[in-house]
N, C-alpha and C positions, 0 to 999 in steps of 0.2 A: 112421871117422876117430878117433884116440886123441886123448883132450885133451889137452894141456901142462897140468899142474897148476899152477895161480897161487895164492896166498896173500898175506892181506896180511903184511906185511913190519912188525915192530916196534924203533923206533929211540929205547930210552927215551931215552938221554941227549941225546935233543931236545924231549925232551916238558917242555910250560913247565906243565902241568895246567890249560889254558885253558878245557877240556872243551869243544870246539866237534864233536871226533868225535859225543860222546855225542845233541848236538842234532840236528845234521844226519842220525845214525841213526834217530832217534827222531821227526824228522820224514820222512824218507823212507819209515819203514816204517809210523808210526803216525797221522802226517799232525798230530803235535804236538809244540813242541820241549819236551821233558821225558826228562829223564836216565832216569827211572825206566822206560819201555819203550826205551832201548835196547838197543842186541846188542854193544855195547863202553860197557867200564867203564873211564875211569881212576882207576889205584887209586894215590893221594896219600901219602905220608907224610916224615917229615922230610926223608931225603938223596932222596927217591926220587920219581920221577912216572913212570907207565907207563900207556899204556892195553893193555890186554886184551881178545882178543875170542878166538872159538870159533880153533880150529890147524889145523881139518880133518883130523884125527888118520887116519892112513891105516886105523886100526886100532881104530878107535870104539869107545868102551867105552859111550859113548849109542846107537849104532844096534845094539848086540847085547845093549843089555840094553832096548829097548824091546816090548816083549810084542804090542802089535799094528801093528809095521812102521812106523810112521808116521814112523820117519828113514829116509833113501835117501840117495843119491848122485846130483846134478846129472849128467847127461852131456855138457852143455855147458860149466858153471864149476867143474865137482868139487868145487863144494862138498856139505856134509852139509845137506838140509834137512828140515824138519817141517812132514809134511801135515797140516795144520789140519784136515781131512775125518777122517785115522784116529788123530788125538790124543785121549786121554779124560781125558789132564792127571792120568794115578799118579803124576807126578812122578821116576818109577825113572830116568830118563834124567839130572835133575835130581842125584840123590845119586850115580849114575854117573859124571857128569863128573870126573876128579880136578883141574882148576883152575877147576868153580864159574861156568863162562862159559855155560850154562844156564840159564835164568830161565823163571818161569810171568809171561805177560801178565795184565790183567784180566777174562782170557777163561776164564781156568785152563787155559790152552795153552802148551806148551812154546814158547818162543820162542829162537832162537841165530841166530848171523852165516850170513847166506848167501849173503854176499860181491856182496851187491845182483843179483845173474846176472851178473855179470862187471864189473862197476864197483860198484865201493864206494864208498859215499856219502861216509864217516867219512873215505876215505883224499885226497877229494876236497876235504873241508872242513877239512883239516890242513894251516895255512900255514907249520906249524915245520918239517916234514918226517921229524916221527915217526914216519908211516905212507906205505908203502909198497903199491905190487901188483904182484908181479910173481912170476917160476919161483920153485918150491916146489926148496929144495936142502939140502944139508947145513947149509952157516951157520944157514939158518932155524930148523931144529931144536935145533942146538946156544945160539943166543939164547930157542928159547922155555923148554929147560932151563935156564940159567941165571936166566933172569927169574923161572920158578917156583919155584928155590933161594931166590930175595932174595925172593918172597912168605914162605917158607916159615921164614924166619929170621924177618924181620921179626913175622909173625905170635906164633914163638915168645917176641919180645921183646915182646911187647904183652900178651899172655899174664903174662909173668913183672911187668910192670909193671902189672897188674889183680892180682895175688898182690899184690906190696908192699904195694897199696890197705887189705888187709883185717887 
């Protein structure tokens, strides 16, 4: 039986940067509400609020550059996960990533969104309507491209305003 691929769905211009995703992930996976283990990040800045979490990249550049397998593919929620058993925490998956939604735990283990098995915590503890679960489709691609352009501006202009500094 093929899965319907689900993903969560990102709707910045609702995001109030409450960070309630961040808690509710971080308590469902880590059994503590602390931003810093979760698997979505909202990333702040003047005109902008967005949370970010893993895209489930059909085309992984974390599960083919990881050396001893320890990403896979759910066959139930299609998401990408990381076995904690064949992780040895090189971090290669980590510098892989190209939007950085990769993180090591306190464990020096790869940690990323794995879409809770099929209900997401984050998209459950989102009362603005930010986040979404539902079929993986063109739209979604095309929003998580543009969201990674306004990181990637934004970033350049933080950049240029850490120059002016010096």
């Amino acid at each position: 039986m093929a899965v319907m691929k689900r993903t969560i769905q990102i709707h910045p211009n609702k995001c109030m940067g409450c960070h309630s995703c961040e808690l509710a992930c971080s308590f469902k996976n880590e059994g503590v509400f602390n931003p810093i283990f979760s698997r979505i990040f909202v990333k702040v800045d003047k005109e902008f609020h967005s949370p970010l979490t893993c895209f489930q990249c059909e085309d992984a550049w974390c599960d083919k550059a990881c050396t001893k397998h320890a990403i896979h593919r759910n066959p139930y929620s299609g998401a990408l996960e990381v076995d904690k058993e064949l992780c040895v925490g090189c971090k290669i998956c980590t510098i892989k990533c190209p939007f950085g939604l990769i993180v090591m735990n306190q464990h020096k283990q790869a940690i990323k969104c794995d879409l809770c098995g099929g209900n997401p915590e984050c998209v459950n503890a989102c009362t603005y309507g930010a986040l979404s679960y539902s079929a993986y489709d063109k739209s979604a691609k095309e929003k998580r491209d543009k969201i990674f352009e306004h990181l990637k501006k934004s970033q350049a202009s933080l950049v240029l305003q850490l120059n002016d500094l010096n």
